[in-house]
N, C-alpha and C positions, 0 to 999 in steps of 0.2 A: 541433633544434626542441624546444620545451618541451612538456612531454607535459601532456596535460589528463585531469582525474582525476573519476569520476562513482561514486553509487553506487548499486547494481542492487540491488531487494527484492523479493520475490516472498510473494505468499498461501500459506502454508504450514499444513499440520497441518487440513485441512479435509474429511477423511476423518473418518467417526463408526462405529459399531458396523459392522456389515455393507460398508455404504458406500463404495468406495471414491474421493474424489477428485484428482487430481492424480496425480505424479510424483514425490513431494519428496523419493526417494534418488536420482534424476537430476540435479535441478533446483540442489539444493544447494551442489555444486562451483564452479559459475556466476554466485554473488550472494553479496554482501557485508554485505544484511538481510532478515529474513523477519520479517513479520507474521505472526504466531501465530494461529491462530482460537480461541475462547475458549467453544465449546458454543454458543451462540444460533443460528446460522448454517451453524455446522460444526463438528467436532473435538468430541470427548470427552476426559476425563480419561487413558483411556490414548494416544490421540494427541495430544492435547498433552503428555503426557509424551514420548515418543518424540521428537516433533519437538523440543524443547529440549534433548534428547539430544544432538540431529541438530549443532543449531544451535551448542552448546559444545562439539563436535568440531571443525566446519569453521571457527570462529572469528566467526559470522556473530551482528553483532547483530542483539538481540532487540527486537521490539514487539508490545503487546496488539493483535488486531483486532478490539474490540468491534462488537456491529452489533445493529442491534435483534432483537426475541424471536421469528425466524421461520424456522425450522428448514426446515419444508415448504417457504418460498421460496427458500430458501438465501441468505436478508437480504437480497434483491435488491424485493422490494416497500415501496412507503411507508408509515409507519405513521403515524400520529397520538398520541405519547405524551405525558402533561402532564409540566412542564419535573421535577415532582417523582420521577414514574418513572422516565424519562428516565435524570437523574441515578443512581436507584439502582441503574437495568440497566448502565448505564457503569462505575460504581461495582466493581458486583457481579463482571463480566466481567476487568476490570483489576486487581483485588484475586485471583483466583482464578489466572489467571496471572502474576502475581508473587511468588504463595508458592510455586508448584510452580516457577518459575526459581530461586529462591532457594533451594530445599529442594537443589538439585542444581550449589548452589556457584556460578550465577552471575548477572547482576543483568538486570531489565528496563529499556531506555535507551529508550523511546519508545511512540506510541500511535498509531495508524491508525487510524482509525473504517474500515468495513465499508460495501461497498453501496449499500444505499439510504440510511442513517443518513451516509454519505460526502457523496453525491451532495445531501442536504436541506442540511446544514450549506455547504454550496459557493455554496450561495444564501440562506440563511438567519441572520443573525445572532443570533437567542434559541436555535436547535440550535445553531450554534457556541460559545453562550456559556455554555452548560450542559454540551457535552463537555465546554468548558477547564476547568469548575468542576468535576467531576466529577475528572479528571486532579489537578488542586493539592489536592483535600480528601484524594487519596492519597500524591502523590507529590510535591511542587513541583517537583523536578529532571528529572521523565517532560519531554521534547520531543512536540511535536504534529506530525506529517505529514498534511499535506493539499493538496489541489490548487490548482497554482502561481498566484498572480492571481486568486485567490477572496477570497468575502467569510471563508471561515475565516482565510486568511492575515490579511486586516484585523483581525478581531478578534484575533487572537491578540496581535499587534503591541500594541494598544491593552493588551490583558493583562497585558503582557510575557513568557508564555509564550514558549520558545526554541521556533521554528518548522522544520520542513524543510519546503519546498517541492517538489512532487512533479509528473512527468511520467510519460506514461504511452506506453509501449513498441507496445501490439498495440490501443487503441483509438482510434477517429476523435473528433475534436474538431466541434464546433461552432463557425461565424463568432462567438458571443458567447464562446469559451473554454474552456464548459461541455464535458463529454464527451455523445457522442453516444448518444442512448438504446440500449439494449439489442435494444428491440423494433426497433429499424430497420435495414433491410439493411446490411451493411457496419459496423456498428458497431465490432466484433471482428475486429480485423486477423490473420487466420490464415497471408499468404503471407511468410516469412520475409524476402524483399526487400524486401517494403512496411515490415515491422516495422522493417529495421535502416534503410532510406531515412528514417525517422521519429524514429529513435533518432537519426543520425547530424546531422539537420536541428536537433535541440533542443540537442543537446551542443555543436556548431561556430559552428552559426549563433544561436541563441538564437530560433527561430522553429517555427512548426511548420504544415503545411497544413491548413487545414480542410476540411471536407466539400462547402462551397462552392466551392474550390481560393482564396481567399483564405489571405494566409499571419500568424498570429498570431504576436506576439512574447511570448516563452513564456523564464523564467530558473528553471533545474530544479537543487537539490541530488540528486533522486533519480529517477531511472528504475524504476518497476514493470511487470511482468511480468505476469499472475495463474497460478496452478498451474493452476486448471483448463483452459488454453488448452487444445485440441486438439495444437496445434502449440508447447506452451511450450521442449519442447527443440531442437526445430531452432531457431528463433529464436534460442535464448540461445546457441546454434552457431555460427548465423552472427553473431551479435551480438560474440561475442570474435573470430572474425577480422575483422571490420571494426575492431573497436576497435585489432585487431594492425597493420593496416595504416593507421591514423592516428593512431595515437601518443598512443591513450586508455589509460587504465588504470581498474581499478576498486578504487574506495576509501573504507569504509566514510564516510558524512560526520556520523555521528556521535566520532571517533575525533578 
């Protein structure tokens, strides 16, 4: 049987002074890319140090996680920024982790937006088109990741920014495709079966259940994770032995 090959990323480096979030000397072993958080939302300069440490140990590509300027929310609220700020907090954040990857021998291959800044652009094409501009005025060669069958996908394409398409491991969907808010029960899939039943449905089938139980057809280069799950590492547990007993593998898909 031919083996089918995915690749797992997880939020990384989102712990700040005091603060601790996530797992990510756990977590690490388990994924083949980590968004970096980049101070706005999460992480400081010594944890994003550490964590790029982490990440050119285990050989795990790197990505900026920019997110808008909201510490206390932990970027998960919406903000309102004009497309010119915007730009320069994108800007600001992806600039700042790509000299500390570079300082320490190795290169940033991609960009995630964060949160709420995620969640606007997935519905918004003037936020998507001011991430991507924000991305080429640094780097033209950064890849964009974001969520599969969004309107960032479309503009990207229009861009010609090189796009990953992304799925997501431990949260519910919505019949429109959209992920399911924060605020509502159930959003955040914490039981380790539900997660890999969900992971296994996007990989095999190209499909995924929504919250409705209607089933969306969903085409994913990457499966994410988030650190701060509760339950990130049983998931990712049980996650490689499902992948062991169907003949998945994980493989960075930027490589």
């Amino acid at each position: 049987m031919e083996k089918l090959s995915i690749d797992i990323n997880c939020d990384m480096g989102e712990s700040y002074g005091r603060f601790k979030v996530g797992n990510d000397a756990k977590i690490f072993p388990y994924i083949t890319s980590c968004n970096i958080a980049c101070g706005f939302h999460g992480g400081d300069p010594l944890h994003m140090e550490r964590t790029i440490k982490r990440a050119l140990e285990y050989g795990a590509q790197i990505g900026a996680h920019p997110a808008y300027p909201d510490l206390a929310g932990f970027g998960r609220r919406n903000m309102q920024l004009s497309k010119e700020e915007l730009k320069a907090v994108v800007k600001y954040q992806i600039s700042a982790l790509k000299g500390m990857v570079e300082s320490q021998g190795g290169q940033l291959t991609y960009v995630k937006p964060h949160g709420a800044l995620y969640n606007k652009a997935a519905i918004d094409e003037k936020e998507s088109l001011t991430i991507i501009q924000a991305i080429q005025e640094i780097d033209p060669k950064l890849i964009l990741m974001g969520l599969a069958q969004s309107i960032t996908e479309e503009v990207a394409k229009g861009e010609e920014i090189s796009f990953v398409a992304e799925a997501f491991a431990d949260r519910k969907y919505e019949a429109s495709g959209q992920l399911m808010s924060r605020s509502k029960v159930g959003s955040l899939l914490i039981n380790p079966e539900e997660a890999v039943e969900q992971v296994l449905s996007i990989v095999l089938k190209n499909n995924v259940q929504s919250s409705e139980g209607t089933l969306i057809p969903i085409k994913a280069q990457s499966i994410c994770i988030h650190g701060d799950n509760p339950s990130v590492v049983p998931i990712l547990e049980a996650l490689q032995e499902a992948f062991n007993q169907n003949n998945i593998i994980k493989v960075s898909c930027f490589k």
